[in-house]
N, C-alpha and C positions, 0 to 999 in steps of 0.2 A: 140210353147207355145199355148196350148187350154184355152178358157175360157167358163165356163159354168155359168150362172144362176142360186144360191141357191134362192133367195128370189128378188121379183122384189116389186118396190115401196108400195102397195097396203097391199103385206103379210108381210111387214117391219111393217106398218103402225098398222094395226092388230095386230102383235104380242106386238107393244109397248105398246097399250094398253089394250091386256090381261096380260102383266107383271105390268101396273100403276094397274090393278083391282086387282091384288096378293100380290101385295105392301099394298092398300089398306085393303083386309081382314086382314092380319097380322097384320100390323101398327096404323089402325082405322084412329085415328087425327095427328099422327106423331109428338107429342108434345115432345116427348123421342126418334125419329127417327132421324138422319141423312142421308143424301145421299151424296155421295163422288164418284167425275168420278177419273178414274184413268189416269194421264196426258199418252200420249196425246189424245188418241182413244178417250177413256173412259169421256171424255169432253162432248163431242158432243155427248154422247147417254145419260148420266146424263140429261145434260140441257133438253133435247127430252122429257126424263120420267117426270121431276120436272114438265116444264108445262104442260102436259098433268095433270099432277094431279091438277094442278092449275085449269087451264083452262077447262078441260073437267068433271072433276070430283070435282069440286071447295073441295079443299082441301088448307085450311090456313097456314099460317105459315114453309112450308117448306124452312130448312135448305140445302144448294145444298154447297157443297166446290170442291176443285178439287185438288189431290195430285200428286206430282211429285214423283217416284222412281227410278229416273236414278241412283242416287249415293246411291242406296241399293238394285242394284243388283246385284247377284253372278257374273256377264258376265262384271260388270262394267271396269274392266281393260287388259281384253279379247282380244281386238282388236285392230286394227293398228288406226284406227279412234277417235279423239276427239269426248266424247261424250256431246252435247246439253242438257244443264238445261231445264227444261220447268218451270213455274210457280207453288208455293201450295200456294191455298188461301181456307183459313178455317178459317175463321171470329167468332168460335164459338166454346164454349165448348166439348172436346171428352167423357170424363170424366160421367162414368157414362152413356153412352148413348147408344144406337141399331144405328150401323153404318151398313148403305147397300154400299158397294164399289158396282161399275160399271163400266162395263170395255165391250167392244166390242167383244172378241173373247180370247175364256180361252182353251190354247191350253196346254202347259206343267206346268205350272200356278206356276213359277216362277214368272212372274210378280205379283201373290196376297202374295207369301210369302213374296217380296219386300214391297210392299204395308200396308201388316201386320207389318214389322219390321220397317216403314215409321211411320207410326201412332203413334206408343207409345210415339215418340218426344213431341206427343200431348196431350197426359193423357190416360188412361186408361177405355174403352169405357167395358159396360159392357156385349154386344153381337156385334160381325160382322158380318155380313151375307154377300154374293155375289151375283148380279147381271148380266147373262151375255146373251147378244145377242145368241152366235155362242159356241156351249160347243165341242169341237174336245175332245172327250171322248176318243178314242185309243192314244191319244199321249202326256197322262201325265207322267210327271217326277216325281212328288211329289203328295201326297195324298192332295190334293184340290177335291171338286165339288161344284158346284153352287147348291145354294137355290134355285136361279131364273134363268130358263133358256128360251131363245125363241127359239131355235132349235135345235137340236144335229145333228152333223153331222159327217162322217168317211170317213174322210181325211187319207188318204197317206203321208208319209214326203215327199215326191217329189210335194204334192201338196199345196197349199195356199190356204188360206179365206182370202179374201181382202173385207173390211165395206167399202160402199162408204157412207157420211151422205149430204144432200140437202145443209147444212152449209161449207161444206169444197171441195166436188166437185162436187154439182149441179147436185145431184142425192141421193136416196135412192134405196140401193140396196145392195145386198149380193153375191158375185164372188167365184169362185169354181176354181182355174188357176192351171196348171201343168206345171211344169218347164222344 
């Protein structure tokens, strides 16, 4: 198993926020904006962007939730394995709003179809948009692409994007592994 280097801490850092500055043009004050990570990746690069818009770009009021789509995905009864809930906490109106999902690496993008059919539980948002780190552009299933992309990359199915984030393995970085 090789492992290669797509993005080391530094062009992580960079790229989050030339995506908080993309966010930013489109959105303005984000009074009508939501952001939503997608459990579980998609967590941890949400919270990443929200403050950077906080904090580096002082931008008010942002709305941050985080959706789980285990039990609305196609794959859900798939496998020999019990699958794990994770948490959806969205404290706030969908209803009418510009939702940015976020998510770490949109590879056959299943998981935003999931996430799509996730949401309406919630009301009816009046634009979605996509957020994604890692865009593995050859190896979609379904017609998705990302608004917001921080890198595009052409991966092989033998090969892997593994996201590492500083909050969950003490490190920011982007992995290229071949199985």
């Amino acid at each position: 198993m090789s492992q290669k280097v797509l993005l080391n801490a530094k062009e992580v850092n960079i790229i989050l926020h030339r995506l908080a500055c993309q966010l930013i043009e489109k959105h303005n004050d984000f009074s009508n904006t939501v952001l939503i990570g997608l459990q579980p990746r998609g967590v941890f690069f949400a919270n990443r962007i929200a403050k950077i818009l906080e904090e580096d770009y002082n931008v008010k009021g942002i709305q941050l939730g985080q959706l789980d789509i285990t039990f609305y995905r196609d794959d859900f009864r798939r496998g020999d394995k019990t699958l794990k809930a994770n948490s959806t906490e969205i404290d706030f109106l969908v209803e009418d709003k510009n939702i940015v999902f976020i998510d770490d690496v949109l590879y056959t993008g299943r998981s935003i179809r999931a996430a799509l059919t996730a949401i309406q539980s919630f009301g009816r948002p009046d634009e979605i948009e996509l957020l994604t780190l890692i865009d593995r552009r050859f190896s979609r299933h379904l017609p998705i692409q990302p608004d917001y992309r921080g890198r595009q990359v052409d991966a092989i199915n033998n090969e892997k994007v593994i996201v590492h984030w500083q909050e969950n393995e003490g490190e920011d970085a982007v992995y290229l592994i071949e199985k």
